[in-house]
C-alpha positions as CSV (number, residue, x, y, z in Angstrom):
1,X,33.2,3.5,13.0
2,X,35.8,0.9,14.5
3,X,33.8,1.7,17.6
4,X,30.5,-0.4,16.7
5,X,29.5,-3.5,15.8
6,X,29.0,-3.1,12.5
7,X,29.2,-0.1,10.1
8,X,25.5,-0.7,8.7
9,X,22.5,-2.7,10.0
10,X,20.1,-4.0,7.8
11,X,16.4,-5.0,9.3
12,X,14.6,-6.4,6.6
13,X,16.1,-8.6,4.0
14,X,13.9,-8.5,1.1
15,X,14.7,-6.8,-2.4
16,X,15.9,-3.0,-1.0
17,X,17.9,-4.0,2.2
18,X,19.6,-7.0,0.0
19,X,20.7,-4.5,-2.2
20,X,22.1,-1.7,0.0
21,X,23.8,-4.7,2.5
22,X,25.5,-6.1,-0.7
23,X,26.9,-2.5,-2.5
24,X,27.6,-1.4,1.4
25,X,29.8,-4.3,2.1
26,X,31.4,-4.1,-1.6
27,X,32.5,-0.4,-0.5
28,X,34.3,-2.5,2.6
29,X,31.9,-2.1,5.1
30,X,30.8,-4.0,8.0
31,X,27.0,-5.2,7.0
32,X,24.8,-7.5,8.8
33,X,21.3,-7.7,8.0
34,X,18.5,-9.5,9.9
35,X,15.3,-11.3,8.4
36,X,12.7,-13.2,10.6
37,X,11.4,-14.7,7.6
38,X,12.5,-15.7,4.5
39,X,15.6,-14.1,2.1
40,X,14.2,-12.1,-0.8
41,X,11.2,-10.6,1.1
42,X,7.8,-9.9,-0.4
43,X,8.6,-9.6,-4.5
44,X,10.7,-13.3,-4.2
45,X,8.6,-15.4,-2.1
46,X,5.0,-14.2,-2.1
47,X,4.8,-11.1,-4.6
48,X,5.9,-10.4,-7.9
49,X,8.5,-13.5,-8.8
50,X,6.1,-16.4,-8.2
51,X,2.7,-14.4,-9.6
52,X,4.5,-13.9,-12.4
53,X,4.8,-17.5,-12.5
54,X,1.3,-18.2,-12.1
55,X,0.7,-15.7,-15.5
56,X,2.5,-17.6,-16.8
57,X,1.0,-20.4,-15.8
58,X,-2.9,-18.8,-16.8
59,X,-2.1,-18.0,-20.1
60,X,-1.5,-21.6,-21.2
61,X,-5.3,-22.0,-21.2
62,X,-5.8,-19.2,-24.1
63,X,-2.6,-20.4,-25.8
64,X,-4.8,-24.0,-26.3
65,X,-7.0,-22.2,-28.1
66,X,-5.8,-20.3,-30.0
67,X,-3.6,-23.4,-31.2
68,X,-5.9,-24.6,-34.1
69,X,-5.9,-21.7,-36.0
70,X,-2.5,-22.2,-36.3
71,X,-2.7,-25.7,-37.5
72,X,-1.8,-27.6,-33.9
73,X,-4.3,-30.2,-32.6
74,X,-4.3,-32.9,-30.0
75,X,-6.1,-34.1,-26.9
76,X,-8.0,-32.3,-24.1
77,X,-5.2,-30.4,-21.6
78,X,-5.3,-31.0,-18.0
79,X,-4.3,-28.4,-15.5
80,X,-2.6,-29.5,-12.1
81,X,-2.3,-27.0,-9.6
82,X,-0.2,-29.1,-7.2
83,X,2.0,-29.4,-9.5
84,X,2.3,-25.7,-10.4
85,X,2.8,-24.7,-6.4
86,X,5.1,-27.6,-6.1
87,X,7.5,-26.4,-9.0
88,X,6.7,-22.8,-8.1
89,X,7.6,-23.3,-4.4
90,X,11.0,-25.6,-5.7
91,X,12.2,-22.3,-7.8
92,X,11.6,-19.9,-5.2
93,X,13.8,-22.0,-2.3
94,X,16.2,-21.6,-5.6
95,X,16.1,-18.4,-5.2
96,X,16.5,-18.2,-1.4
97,X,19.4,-20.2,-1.8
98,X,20.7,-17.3,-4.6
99,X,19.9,-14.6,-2.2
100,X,21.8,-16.2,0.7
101,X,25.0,-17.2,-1.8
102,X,24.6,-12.7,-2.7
103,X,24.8,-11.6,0.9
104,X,27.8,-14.0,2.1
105,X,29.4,-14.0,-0.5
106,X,29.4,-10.1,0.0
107,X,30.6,-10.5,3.4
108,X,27.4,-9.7,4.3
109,X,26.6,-11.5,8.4
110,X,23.3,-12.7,8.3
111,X,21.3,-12.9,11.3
112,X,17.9,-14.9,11.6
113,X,15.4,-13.4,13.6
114,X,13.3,-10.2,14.5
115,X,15.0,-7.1,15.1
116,X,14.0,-4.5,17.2
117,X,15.5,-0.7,17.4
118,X,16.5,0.3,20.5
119,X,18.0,3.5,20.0
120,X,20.1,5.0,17.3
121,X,22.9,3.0,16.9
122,X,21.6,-0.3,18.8
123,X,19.4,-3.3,17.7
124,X,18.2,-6.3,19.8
125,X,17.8,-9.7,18.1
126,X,16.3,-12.1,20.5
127,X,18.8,-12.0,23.5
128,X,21.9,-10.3,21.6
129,X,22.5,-6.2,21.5
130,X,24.0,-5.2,18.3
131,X,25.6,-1.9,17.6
132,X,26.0,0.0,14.2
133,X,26.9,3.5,13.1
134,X,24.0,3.6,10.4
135,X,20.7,1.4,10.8
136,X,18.4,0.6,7.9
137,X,15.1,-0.2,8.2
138,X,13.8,-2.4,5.1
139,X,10.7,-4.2,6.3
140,X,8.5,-4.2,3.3
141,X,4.6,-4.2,3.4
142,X,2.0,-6.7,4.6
143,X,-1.8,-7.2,3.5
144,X,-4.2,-5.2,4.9
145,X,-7.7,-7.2,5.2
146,X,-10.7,-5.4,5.9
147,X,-13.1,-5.6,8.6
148,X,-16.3,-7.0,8.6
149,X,-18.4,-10.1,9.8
150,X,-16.5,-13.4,8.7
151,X,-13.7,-11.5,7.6
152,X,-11.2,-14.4,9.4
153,X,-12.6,-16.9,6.2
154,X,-10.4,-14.4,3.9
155,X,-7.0,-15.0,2.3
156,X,-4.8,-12.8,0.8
157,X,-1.9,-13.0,-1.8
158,X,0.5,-14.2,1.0
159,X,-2.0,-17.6,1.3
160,X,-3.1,-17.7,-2.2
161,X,0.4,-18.7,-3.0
162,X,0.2,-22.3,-0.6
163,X,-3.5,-23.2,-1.5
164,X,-4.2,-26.8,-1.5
165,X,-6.4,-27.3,-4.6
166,X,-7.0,-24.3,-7.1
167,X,-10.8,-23.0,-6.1
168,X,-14.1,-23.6,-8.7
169,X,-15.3,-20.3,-7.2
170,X,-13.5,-17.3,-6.5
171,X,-14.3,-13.5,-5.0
172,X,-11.6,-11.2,-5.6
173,X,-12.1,-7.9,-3.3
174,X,-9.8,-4.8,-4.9
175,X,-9.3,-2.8,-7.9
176,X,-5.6,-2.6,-7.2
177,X,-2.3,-3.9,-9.0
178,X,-2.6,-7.2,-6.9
179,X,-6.6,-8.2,-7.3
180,X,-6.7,-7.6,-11.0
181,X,-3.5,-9.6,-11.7
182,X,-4.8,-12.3,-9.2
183,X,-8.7,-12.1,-11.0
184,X,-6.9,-12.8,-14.4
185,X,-4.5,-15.6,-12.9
186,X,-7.8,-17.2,-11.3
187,X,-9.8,-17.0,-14.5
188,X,-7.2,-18.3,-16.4
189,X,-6.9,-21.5,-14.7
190,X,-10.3,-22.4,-14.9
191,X,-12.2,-20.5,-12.2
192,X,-14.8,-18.7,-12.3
193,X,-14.3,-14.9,-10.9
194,X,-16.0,-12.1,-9.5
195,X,-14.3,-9.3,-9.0
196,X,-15.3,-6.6,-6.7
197,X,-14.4,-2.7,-6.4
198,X,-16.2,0.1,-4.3
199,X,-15.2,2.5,-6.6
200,X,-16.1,3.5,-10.0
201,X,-13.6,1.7,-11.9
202,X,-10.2,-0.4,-10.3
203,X,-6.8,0.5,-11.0
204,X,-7.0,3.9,-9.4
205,X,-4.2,6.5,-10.2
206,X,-4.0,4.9,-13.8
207,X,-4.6,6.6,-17.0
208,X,-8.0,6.4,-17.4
209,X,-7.5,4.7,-21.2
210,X,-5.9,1.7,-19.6
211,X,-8.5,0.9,-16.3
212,X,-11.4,1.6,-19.3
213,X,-9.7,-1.0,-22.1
214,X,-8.6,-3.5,-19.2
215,X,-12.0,-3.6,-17.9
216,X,-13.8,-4.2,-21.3
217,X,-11.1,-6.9,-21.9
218,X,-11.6,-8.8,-18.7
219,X,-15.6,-8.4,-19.0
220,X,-15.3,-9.8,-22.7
221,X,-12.8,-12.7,-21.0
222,X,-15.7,-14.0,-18.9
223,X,-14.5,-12.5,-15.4
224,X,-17.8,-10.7,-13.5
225,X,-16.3,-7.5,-12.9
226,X,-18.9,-5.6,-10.0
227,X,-17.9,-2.3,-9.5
228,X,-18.9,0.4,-6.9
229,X,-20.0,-3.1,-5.0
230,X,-18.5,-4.4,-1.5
231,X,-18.8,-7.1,1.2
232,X,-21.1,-6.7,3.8
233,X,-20.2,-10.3,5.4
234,X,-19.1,-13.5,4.8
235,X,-20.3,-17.1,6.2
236,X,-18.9,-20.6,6.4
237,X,-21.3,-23.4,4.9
238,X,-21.3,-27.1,4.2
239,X,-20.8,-25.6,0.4
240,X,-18.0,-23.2,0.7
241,X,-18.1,-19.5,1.7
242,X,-21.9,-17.5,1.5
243,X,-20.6,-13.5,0.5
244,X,-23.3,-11.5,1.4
245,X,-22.7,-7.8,-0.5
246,X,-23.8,-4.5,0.2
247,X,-26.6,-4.4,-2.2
248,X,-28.1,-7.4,-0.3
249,X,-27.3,-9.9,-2.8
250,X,-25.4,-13.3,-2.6
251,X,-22.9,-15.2,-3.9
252,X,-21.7,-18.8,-3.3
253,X,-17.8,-19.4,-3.2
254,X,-15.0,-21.2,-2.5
255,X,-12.6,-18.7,-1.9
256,X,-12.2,-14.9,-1.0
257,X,-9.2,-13.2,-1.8
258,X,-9.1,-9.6,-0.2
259,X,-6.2,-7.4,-2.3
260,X,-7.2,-4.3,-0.6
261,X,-3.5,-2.7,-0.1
262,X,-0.7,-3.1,2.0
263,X,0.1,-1.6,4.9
264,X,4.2,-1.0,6.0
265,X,5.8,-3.4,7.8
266,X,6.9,-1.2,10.8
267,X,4.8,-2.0,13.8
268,X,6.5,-3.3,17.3
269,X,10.2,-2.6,15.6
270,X,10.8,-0.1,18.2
271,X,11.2,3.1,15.7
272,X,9.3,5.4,18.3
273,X,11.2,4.7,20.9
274,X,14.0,5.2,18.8
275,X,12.3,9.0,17.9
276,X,11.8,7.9,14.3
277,X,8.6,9.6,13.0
278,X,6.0,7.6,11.2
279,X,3.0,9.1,9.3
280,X,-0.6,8.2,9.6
281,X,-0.9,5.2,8.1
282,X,2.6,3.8,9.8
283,X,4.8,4.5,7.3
284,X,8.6,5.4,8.0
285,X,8.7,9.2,6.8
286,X,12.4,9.8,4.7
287,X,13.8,13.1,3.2
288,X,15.3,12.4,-0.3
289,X,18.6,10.5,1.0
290,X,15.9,7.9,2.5
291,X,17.1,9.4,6.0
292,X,14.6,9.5,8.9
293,X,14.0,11.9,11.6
294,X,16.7,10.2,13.1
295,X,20.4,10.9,11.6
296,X,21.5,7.9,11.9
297,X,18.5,5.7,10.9
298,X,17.3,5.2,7.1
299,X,15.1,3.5,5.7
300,X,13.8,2.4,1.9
301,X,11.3,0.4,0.1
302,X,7.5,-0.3,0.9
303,X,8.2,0.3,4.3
304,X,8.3,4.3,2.9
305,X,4.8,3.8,1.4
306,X,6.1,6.0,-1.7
307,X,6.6,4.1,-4.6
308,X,5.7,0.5,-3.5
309,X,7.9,-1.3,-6.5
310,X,10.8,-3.7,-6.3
311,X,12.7,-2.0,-8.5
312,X,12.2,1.4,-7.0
313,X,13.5,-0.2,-3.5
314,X,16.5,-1.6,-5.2
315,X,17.5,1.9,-6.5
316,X,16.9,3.1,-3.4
317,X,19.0,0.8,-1.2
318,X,21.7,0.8,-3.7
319,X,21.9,5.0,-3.7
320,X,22.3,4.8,-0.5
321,X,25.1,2.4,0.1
322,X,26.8,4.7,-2.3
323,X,26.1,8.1,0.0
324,X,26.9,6.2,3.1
325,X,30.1,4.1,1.7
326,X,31.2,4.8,-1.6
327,X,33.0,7.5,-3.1
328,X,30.0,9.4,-4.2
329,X,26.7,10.7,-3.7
330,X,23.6,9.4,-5.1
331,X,19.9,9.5,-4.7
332,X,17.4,8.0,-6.2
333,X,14.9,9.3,-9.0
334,X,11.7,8.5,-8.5
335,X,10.3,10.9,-11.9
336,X,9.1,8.4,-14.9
337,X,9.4,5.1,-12.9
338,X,7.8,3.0,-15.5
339,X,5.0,0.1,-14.1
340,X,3.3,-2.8,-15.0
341,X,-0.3,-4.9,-14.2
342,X,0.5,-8.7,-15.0
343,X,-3.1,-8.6,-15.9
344,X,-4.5,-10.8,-18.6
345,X,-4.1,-8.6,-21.2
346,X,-1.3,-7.1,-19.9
347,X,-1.4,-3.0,-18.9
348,X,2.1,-1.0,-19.0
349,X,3.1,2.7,-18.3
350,X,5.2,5.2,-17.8
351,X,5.1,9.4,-17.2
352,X,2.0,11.4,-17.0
353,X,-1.3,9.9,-16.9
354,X,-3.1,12.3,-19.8
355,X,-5.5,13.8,-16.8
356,X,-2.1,14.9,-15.2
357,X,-0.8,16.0,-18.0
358,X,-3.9,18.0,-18.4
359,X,-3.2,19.6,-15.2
360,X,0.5,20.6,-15.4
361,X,0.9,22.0,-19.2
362,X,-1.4,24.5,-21.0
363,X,-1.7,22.4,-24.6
364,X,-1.7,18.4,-24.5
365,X,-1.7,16.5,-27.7
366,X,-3.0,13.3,-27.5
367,X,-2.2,10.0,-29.6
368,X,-4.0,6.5,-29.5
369,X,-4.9,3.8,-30.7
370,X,-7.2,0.9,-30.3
371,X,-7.1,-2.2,-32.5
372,X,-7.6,-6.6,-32.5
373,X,-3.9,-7.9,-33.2
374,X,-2.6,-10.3,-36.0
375,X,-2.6,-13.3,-33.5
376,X,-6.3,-12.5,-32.6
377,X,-7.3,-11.7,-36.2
378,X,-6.0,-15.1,-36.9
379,X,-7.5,-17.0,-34.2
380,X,-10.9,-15.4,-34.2
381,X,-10.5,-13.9,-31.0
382,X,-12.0,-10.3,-30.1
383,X,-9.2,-9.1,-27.7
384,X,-8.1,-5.7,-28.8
385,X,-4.9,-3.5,-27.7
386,X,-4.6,0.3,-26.7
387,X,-1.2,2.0,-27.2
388,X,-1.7,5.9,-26.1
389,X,1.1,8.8,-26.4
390,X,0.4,12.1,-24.0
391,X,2.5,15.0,-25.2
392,X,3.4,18.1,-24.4
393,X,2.7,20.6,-27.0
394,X,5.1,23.5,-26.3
395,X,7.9,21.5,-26.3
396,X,6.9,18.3,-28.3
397,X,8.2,16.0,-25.5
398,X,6.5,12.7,-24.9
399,X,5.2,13.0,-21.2
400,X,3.1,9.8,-20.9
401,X,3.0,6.5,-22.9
402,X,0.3,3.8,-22.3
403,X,-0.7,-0.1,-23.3
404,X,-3.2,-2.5,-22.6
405,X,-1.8,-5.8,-25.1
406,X,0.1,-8.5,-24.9
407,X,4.0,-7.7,-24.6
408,X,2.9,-4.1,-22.6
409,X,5.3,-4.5,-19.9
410,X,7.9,-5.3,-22.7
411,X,7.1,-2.7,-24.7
412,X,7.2,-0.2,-22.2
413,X,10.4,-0.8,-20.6
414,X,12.1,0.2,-23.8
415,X,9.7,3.6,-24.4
416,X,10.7,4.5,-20.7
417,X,14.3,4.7,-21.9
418,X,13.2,7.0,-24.5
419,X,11.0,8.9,-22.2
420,X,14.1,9.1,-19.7
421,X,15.9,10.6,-22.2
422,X,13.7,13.4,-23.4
423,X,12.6,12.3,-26.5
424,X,9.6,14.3,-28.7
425,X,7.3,13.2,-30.9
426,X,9.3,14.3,-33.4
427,X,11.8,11.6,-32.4
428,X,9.0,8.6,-32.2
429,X,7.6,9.9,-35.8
430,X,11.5,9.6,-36.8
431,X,11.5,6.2,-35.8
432,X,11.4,3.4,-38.1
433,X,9.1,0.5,-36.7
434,X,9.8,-3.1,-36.7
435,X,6.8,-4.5,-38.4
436,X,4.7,-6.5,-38.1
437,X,4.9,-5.7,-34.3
438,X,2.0,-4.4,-32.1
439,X,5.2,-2.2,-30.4
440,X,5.6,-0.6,-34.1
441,X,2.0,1.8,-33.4
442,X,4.3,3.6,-30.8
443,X,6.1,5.2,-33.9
444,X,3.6,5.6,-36.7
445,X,0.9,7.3,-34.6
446,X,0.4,10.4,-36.5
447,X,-3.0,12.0,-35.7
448,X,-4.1,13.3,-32.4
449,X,-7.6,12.4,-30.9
450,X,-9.4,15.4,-30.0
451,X,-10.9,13.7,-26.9
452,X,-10.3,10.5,-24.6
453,X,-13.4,7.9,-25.0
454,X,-13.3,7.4,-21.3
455,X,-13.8,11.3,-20.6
């Protein structure tokens, strides 16, 4: 390898190429890794670290409520959104900061800039031809906006993180991961939303429990969820934004926030000329060791357009730094990746969606239930919770567990250890529960429901 540059070559520094350029260079290799933005990628600086800070920041609202119930009292709050970016925008430089401390301190040779393939051992940054034995590509994803009159007037989750002033009036166009989180973040912090979705019902690809109970729960929150409705244009006026929609109706607004997917991050890198396939929709195609078409050129993360989650691009990059460098093998497993919405409630899975599990065994047991928690009971609120268990009735095995309530993601996490592990029904029902905890339904659900609600 003494013959090249560098051992490994990193394009893209965000959560999957940090990760392999670290392990790589702790297995003594010669890693540099170029960014032509900012260290951390998508999930640090505009995605999943500081929207997570704004729930955060939404759910004070409901909190304030909720307070007298519980005997606190006190004056009217006051929310200021400057503030919130300006803190928000202080801990993700933090962060930066953390991620370029990771990298050198790994030995790691960072290089700012764009870098371009130009064949399969040699980059260009700006004026300067790099070689390496192994290149990765690690680009991420970027927001795709869709086209129609006035669409320029949109923002997307990248701007919606620098707005000047939070707006009175928002449109939220997507039923994905990113709209709903960004409806309830919106709503929480005093605007007034409408959310729209061409499809039957947003959160596509979920179990159908969870996009039915988040739905009612948003509705009932006050957010004006319009379904199987789209923009036909949109117009600048002296009050804001005119949204004309396809039934011919209008609204008035302040803002439009398209969260209509993400498309990979791989255009004018020079991959073709390279001879690295891409599919259809641009996204770098990889076997199960994340290599390309080329032998020498890998890639991971959203730039894959497989499973488009930070953590999934971690394991990736870090399995292969291990095949490439360290003393053995590894791939990564992407059967029973648990996921969360950051909605408002919260939604949480992991496995087989009950529909699936319809599809791949011949008997499916099914266990849920639906009820308003102790905090809610309490406070007079109406919010209710939906904890589901799909099993396999041959072999007793938990295929698919399911929340919409607060602590979901939390939850979760630890039933996809158990889920990981194989674990019946049998071994839930063994389980004693913590109580009172919404997490202890998960283990005293004893009667299966003969039919989902939302068939």
């Amino acid at each position: 390898m003494t013959a090249f540059d560098f051992d490994l070559f990193t394009i893209g520094a965000g959560s999957g190429g940090v990760r392999a350029s670290r392990v790589a260079a702790a297995h003594g290799a010669r890693v540099a890794v170029a960014e032509n933005r900012y260290l951390g990628g998508t999930c640090v600086n505009v995605g999943c670290v500081p929207k997570k800070l704004l729930v955060y920041a939404a759910q004070y609202a409901e909190a304030w409520r909720e307070a007298p119930a519980f005997g606190w009292s006190g004056g009217t709050p006051a929310f200021d959104w400057q503030r919130l970016i300006a803190n928000k925008n202080a801990e993700i430089e933090r962060l930066n900061r953390v991620y370029h401390g990771l990298l050198t301190d790994s030995g790691v040779t960072i290089i700012e800039g764009r870098a371009r393939l130009i064949d399969a051992h040699t980059v260009a940054v700006g004026d300067r031809r790099l070689t390496a034995h192994h290149i990765l590509i690690a680009t991420g994803g970027w927001p795709v906006v869709p086209s129609f009159p006035g669409a320029a007037h949109v923002i997307t989750s990248n701007e919606a993180f620098f707005l000047d002033r939070l707006p009175e009036r928002v449109v939220i166009l997507g039923g994905g991961y990113i709209a709903v989180e960004f409806a309830g973040i919106f709503h929480g912090l005093g605007a007034r939303v409408t959310q729209l979705y061409r499809g039957p019902l947003f959160l596509r690809g979920f179990d159908d429990d969870i996009r039915h109970t988040l739905a009612e729960e948003m509705i009932r929150a006050g957010i004006d969820l319009r379904f199987r409705t789209n923009i036909r244009a949109l117009a600048r006026t002296a009050d804001g934004l005119a949204v004309t929609l396809d039934d011919g109706s209008t609204l008035q607004v302040d803002a439009v926030m398209a969260a209509t997917g993400r498309a990979p991050l791989t255009a004018d890198l020079g991959l073709e000329t390279a001879g690295v396939t891409l599919d259809g929709n641009g996204a770098v195609v990889v076997d199960a060791d994340q290599r390309t078409s080329v032998a020498t050129i890998y890639a991971v993360g959203d730039c894959t357009n497989r499973l488009n989650l930070t953590p999934v691009a971690i394991r990736e990059g870090h399995a292969l730094a291990d095949s490439l460098f360290g003393p053995k093998a590894a791939r990564a497993d992407h059967e029973g990746v648990p996921t969360a919405v950051f909605s408002q409630p919260p939604a949480a899975t992991v496995g087989l969606t009950e529909a699936a599990a319809r599809e791949r065994f011949a008997d499916v047991r099914v266990f849920r239930t639906t009820f308003r928690p102790m905090k809610q009971q309490m406070a007079g609120g109406q919010g209710r919770t939906m904890m589901k268990l799909v099993v396999d009735a041959a072999t007793d095995r938990v295929v698919g567990a399911h929340m919409v309530g607060a602590d979901a993601p939390e939850i979760i996490q630890g039933i996809a250890i158990a889920l990981k592990c194989g674990a019946t029904k049998a071994d839930f029902d063994a389980t004693v529960g913590i109580h009172p905890t919404a997490a202890e339904e998960f283990v005293t659900l004893r009667t299966p429901v003969t039919a989902s609600p939302a068939a």
